[in-house]
C-alpha positions as CSV (number, residue, x, y, z in Angstrom):
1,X,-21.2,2.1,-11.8
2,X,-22.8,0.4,-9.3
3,X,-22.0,-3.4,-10.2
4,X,-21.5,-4.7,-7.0
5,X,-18.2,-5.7,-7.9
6,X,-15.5,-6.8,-5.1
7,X,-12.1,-7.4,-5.1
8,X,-8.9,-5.8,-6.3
9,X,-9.4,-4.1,-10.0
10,X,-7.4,-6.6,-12.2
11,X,-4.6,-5.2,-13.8
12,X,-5.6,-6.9,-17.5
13,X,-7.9,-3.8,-17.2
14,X,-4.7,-2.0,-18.6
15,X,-5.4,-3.7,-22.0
16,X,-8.1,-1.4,-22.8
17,X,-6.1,1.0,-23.7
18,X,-7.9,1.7,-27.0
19,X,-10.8,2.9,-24.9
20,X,-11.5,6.7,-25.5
21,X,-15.1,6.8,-23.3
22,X,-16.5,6.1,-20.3
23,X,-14.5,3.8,-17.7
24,X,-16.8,3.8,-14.9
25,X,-16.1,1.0,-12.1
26,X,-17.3,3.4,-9.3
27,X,-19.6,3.2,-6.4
28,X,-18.2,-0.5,-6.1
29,X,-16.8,-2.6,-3.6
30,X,-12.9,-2.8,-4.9
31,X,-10.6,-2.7,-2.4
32,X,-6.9,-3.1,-2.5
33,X,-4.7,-0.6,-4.8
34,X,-5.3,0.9,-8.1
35,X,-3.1,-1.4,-10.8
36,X,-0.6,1.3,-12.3
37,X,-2.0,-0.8,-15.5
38,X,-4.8,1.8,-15.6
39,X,-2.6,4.6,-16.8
40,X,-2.2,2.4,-20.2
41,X,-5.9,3.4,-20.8
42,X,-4.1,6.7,-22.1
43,X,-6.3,7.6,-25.0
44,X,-9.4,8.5,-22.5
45,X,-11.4,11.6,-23.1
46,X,-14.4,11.5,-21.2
47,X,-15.0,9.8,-18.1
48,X,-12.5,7.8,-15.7
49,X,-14.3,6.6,-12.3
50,X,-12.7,5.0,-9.4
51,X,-14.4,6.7,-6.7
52,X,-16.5,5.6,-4.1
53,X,-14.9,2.1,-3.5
54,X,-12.4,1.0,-0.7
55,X,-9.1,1.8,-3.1
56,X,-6.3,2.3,-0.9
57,X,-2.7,3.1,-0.9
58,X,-1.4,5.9,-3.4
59,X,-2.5,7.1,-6.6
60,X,-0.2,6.0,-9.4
61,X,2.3,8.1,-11.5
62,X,0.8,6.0,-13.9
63,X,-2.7,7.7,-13.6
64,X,-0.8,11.0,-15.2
65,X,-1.5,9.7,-18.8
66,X,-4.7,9.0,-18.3
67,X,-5.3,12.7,-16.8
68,X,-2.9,14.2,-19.7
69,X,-5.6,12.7,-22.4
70,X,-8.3,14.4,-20.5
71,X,-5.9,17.8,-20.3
72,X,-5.4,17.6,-24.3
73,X,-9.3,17.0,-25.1
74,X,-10.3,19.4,-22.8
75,X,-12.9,17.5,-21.2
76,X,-13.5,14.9,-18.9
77,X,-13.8,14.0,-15.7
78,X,-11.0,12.0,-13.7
79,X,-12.7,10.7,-10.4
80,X,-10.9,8.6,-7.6
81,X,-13.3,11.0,-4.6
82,X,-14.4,8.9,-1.4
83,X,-11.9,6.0,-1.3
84,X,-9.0,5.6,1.2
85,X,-5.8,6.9,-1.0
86,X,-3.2,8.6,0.9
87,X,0.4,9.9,0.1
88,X,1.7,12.9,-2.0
89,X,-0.6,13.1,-5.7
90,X,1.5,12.2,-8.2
91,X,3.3,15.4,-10.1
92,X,2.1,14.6,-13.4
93,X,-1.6,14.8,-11.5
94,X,-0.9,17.7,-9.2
95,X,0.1,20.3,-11.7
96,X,-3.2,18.9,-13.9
97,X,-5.2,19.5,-11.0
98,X,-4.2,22.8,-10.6
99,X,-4.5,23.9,-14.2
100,X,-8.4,22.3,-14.2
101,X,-9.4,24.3,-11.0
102,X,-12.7,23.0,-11.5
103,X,-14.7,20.5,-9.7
104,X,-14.7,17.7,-12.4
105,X,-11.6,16.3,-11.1
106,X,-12.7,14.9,-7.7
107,X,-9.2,13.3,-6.5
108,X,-9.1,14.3,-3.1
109,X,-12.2,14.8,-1.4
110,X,-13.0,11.5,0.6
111,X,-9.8,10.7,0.6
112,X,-6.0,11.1,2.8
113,X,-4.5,12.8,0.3
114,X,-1.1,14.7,1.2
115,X,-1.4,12.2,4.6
116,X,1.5,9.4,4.9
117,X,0.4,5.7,4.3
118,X,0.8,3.2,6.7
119,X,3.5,1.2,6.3
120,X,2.3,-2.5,5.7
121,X,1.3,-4.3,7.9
122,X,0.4,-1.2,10.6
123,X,-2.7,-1.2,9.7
124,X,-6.0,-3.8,9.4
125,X,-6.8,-1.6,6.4
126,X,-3.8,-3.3,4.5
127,X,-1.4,0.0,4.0
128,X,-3.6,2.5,3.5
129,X,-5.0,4.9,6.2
130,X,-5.3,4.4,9.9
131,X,-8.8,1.8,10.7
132,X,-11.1,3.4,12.8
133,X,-10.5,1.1,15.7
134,X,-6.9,1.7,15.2
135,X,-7.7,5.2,15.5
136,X,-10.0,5.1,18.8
137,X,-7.2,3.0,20.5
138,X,-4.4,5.5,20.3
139,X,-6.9,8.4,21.0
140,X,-7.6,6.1,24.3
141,X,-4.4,5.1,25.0
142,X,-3.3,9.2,24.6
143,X,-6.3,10.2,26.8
144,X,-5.1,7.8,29.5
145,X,-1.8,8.5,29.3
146,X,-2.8,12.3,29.9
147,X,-4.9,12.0,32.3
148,X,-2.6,10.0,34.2
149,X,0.1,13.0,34.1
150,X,-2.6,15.1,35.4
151,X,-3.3,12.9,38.2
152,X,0.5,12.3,38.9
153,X,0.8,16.1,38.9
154,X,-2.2,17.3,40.7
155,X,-0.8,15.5,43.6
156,X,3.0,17.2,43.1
157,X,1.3,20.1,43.6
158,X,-0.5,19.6,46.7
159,X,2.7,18.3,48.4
160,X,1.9,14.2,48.3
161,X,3.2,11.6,46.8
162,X,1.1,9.0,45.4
């Protein structure tokens, strides 16, 4: 938690997948996607913690084994909250999160969850979500575009041409 650590999460991370507590490499700076190497850490009980980093892309089906050791312990807490993950939430995670119903599985607060990723290369965010400056452009390019129809018709009405 809190490491200051940058960079993709390396996928040899998937090796610990003896590890039955506390995998915390939140409140970070990794960025890129979450390795589907994670979901070999399938004997976790306790604590998984992805969140607040710059993740982006979609949440591995992978990440369903991870959650279905939490399920069978009855404990745990599977966060991936306040990153930049988008697309449909795995099945094997969806119907987990619905049978939890609590709030110790933060998956899609913070995040685009249920939102279509941008295909690569769209975006300066590297295929996840829209940037903000990606964002404010089409909102100014629709504003314009509207207010130019409103001009254009404005003067339809009144009889001239512009």
């Amino acid at each position: 938690d809190s490491n200051m650590l940058s960079s993709a999460p390396p996928t040899q991370l998937g090796r610990l997948s003896a590890m039955t507590y506390w995998f915390d490499l939140g409140s970070n700076s990794l960025t890129s996607v979450i390795p589907t190497e994670l979901g070999n850490i399938d004997q976790m009980s306790s604590y998984f913690n992805l969140g607040l980093n710059s993740l982006s892309s979609t949440v591995p089906t992978e990440l369903g084994r991870v959650g279905e050791s939490m399920m069978i312990d009855d404990g745990g807490d599977l966060v991936l909250a306040s990153n930049s993950l988008c697309g449909d939430l795995p099945t094997e995670l969806a119907f987990m999160v619905m049978l939890r119903r609590d709030t110790d599985w933060q998956i899609n607060k913070g995040n685009f969850i249920g939102s279509p990723c941008a295909p690569s290369g769209g975006s300066t965010t590297g295929g996840g979500p829209m940037s903000t400056h990606d964002l404010l452009a089409v909102v100014v390019f629709v504003v314009v575009a509207i207010l130019g129809w409103c001009v254009r018709r404005s003067y339809q009405v009144q009889g001239d041409q512009p």
